[in-house]
FIMINU-915640 format. One record per residue: residue number from 1; chain; x, z, y of N, C-alpha, C, CB in turn; residue in one letter. Coordinates in steps of 0.1 Angstrom, whole numbers. Each point is the difference from the previous one (the first is absolute). Glycine has a CB too. Example, Ala and Ser with C-alpha at 12.3 -4.5 7.8 and 13.67 -1.06 7.14 Angstrom:
BEGIN
SITE   pos   unit     n_X     n_Z     n_Y    ca_X    ca_Z    ca_Y     c_X     c_Z     c_Y    cb_X    cb_Z    cb_Y   code
SITE     1      A     132      78     -57      -9       0      12       9       0      12     -19      12     -12      A
SITE     2      A      15     -19      23       9       0      11      -8       8      11      12     -22      -6      S
END
This chain:
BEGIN
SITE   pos   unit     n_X     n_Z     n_Y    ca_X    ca_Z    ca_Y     c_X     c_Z     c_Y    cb_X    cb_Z    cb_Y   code
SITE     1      A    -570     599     421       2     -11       8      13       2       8     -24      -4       2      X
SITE     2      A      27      19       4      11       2       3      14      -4      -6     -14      14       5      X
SITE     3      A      14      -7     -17       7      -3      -8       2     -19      -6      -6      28      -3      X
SITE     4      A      -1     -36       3       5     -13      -2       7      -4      15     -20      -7     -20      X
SITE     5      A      11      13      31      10     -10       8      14       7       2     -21     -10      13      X
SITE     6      A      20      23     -10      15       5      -2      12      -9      -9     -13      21       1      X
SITE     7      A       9     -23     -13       5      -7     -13       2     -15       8     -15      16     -24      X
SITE     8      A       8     -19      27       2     -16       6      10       2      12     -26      -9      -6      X
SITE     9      A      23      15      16      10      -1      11      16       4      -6     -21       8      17      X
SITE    10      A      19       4     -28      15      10      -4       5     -14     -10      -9      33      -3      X
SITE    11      A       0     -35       0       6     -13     -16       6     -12      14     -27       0     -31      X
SITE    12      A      19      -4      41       8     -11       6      10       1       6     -16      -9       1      X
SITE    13      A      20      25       7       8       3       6      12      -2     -12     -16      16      18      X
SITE    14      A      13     -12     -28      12       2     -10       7     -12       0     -11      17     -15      X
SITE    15      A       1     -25       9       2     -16       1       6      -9       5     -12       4      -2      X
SITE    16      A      13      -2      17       6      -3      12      11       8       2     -19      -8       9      X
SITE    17      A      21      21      -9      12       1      -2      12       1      -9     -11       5      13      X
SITE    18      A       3      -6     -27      13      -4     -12       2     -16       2      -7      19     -21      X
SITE    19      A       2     -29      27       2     -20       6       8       4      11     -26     -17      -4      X
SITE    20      A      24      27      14      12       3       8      10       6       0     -11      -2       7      X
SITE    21      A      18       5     -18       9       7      -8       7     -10      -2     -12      17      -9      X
SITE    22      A       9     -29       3      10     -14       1       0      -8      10      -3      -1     -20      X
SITE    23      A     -11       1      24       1     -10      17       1      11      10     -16     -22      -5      X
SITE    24      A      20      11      14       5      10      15     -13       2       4      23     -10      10      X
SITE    25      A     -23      26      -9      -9       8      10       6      16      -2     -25     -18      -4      X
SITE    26      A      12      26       9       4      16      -3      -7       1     -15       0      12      28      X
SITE    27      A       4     -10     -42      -5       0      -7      -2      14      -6       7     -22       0      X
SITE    28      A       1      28       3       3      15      -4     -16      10       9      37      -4       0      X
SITE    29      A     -37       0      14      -6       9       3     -17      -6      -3      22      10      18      X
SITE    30      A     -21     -24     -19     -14       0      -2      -4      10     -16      -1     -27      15      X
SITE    31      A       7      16     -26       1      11      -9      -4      11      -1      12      -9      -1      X
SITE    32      A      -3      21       7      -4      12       4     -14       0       5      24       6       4      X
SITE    33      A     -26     -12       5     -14       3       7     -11      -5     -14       9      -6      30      X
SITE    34      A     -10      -5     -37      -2      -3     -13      -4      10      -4      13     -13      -2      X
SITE    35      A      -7      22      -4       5      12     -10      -9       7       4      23       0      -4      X
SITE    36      A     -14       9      16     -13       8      10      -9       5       0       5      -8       6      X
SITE    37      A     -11      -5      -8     -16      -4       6      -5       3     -19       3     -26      30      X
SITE    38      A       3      20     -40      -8       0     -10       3      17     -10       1     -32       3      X
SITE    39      A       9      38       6       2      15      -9     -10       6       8      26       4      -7      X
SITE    40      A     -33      -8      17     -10       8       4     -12       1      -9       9      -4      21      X
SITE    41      A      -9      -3     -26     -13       4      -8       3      -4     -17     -17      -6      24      X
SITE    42      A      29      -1     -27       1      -1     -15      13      12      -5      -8     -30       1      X
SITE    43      A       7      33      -9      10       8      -9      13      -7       1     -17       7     -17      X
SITE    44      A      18     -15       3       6      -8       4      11       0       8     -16      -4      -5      X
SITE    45      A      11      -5      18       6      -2      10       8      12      10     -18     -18      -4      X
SITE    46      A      10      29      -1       5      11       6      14       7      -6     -25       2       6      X
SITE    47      A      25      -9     -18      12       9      -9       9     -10       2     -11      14     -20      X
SITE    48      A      12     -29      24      11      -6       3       2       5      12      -3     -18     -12      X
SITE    49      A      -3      18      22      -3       2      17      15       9       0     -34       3       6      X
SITE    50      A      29      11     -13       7       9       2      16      -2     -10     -26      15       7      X
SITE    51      A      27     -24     -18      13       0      -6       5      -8      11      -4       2     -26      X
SITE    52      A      -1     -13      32       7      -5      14       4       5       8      -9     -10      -2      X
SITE    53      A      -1      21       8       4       9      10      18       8      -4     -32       4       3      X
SITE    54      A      30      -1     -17       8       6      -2      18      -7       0     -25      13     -10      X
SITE    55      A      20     -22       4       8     -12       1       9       2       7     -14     -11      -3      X
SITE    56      A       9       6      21       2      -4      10       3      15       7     -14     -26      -2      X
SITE    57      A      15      37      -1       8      15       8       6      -2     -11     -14      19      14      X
SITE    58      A      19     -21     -26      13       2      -5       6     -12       3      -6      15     -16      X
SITE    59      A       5     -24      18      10     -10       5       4       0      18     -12     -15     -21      X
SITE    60      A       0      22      22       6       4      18      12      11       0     -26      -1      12      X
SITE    61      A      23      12     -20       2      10       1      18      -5      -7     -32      15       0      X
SITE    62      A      39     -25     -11      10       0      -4       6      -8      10      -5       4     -23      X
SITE    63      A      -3     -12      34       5     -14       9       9      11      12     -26     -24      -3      X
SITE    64      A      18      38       0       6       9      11      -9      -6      14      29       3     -13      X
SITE    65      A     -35      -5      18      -7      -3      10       1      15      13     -17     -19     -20      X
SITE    66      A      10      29      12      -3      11       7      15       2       5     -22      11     -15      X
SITE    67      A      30      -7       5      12       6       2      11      -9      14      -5       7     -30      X
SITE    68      A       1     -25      28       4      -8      10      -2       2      15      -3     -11     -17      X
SITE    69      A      -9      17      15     -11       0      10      12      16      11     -34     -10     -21      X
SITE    70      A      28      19      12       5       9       6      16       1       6     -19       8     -14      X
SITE    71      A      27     -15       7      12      -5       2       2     -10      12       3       5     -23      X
SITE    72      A     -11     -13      32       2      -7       8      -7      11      10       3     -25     -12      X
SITE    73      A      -4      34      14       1      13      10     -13      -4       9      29       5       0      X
SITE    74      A     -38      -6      -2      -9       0       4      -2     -11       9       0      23      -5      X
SITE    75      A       8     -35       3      -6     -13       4     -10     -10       1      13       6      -5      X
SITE    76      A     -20       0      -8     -11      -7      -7     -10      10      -1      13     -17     -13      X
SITE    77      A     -23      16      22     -16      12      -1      -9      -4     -11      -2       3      25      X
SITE    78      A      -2      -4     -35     -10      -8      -6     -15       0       9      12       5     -25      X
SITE    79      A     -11       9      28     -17      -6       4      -3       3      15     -10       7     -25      X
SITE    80      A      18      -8      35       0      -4      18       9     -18      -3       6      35      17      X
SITE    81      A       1     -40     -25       5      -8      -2      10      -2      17     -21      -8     -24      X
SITE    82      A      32      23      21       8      -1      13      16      -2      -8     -18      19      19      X
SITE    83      A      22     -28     -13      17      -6      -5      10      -1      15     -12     -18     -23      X
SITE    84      A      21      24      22       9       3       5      10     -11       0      -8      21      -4      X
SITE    85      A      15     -24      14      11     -18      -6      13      14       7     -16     -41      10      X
SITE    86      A      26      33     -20      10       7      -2      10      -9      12      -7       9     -29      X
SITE    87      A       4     -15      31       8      -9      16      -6       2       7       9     -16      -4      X
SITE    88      A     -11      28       7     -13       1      17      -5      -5       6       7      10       4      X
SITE    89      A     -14     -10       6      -8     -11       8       4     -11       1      -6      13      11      X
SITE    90      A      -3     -20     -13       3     -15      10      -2      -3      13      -4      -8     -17      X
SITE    91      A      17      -1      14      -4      -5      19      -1     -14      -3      16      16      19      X
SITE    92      A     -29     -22     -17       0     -10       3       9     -11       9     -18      12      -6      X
SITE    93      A      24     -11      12       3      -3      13      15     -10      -8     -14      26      21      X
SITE    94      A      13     -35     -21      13     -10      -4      13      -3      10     -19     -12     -13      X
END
């Protein structure tokens, strides 16, 4: 019983996000969540899961991201989400 509803939720998630792929929404991440949800318990799903995965660090990894990252000198924190403005404070004051 597990397993059909999994299949039902993973199959509609998919659903909805390959129709949002042409229409405007987030299509990509539902998708993924789609996927996700149905490599958890199908084969399958798990061997795309992961050619995706892989996918998406070699296309990060040629976009140079990391390398960007570290090059704007520690501007950008990923995970305190602390950014530094390169025109110092503001003053409100007009």
């Amino acid at each position: 019983m597990k397993k059909v509803f999994i299949a039902l939720i993973g199959g509609t998630l998919l659903l909805i996000g390959l129709a949002l792929m042409v229409l405007p929404g987030p299509g990509l991440p539902i998708l993924a969540a789609g996927l996700a949800l149905l490599a958890s318990e199908f084969f399958w799903a798990r061997r795309v899961w992961r050619k995706a995965k892989g996918a998406v660090a070699s296309a990060r990894r040629r976009a140079g991201l990391r390398d960007w990252l570290r090059r704007a000198g520690g501007r950008f924190k990923i995970g305190r989400l602390r950014v530094r403005s390169q025109s110092g404070p503001r003053n409100n004051a007009c």
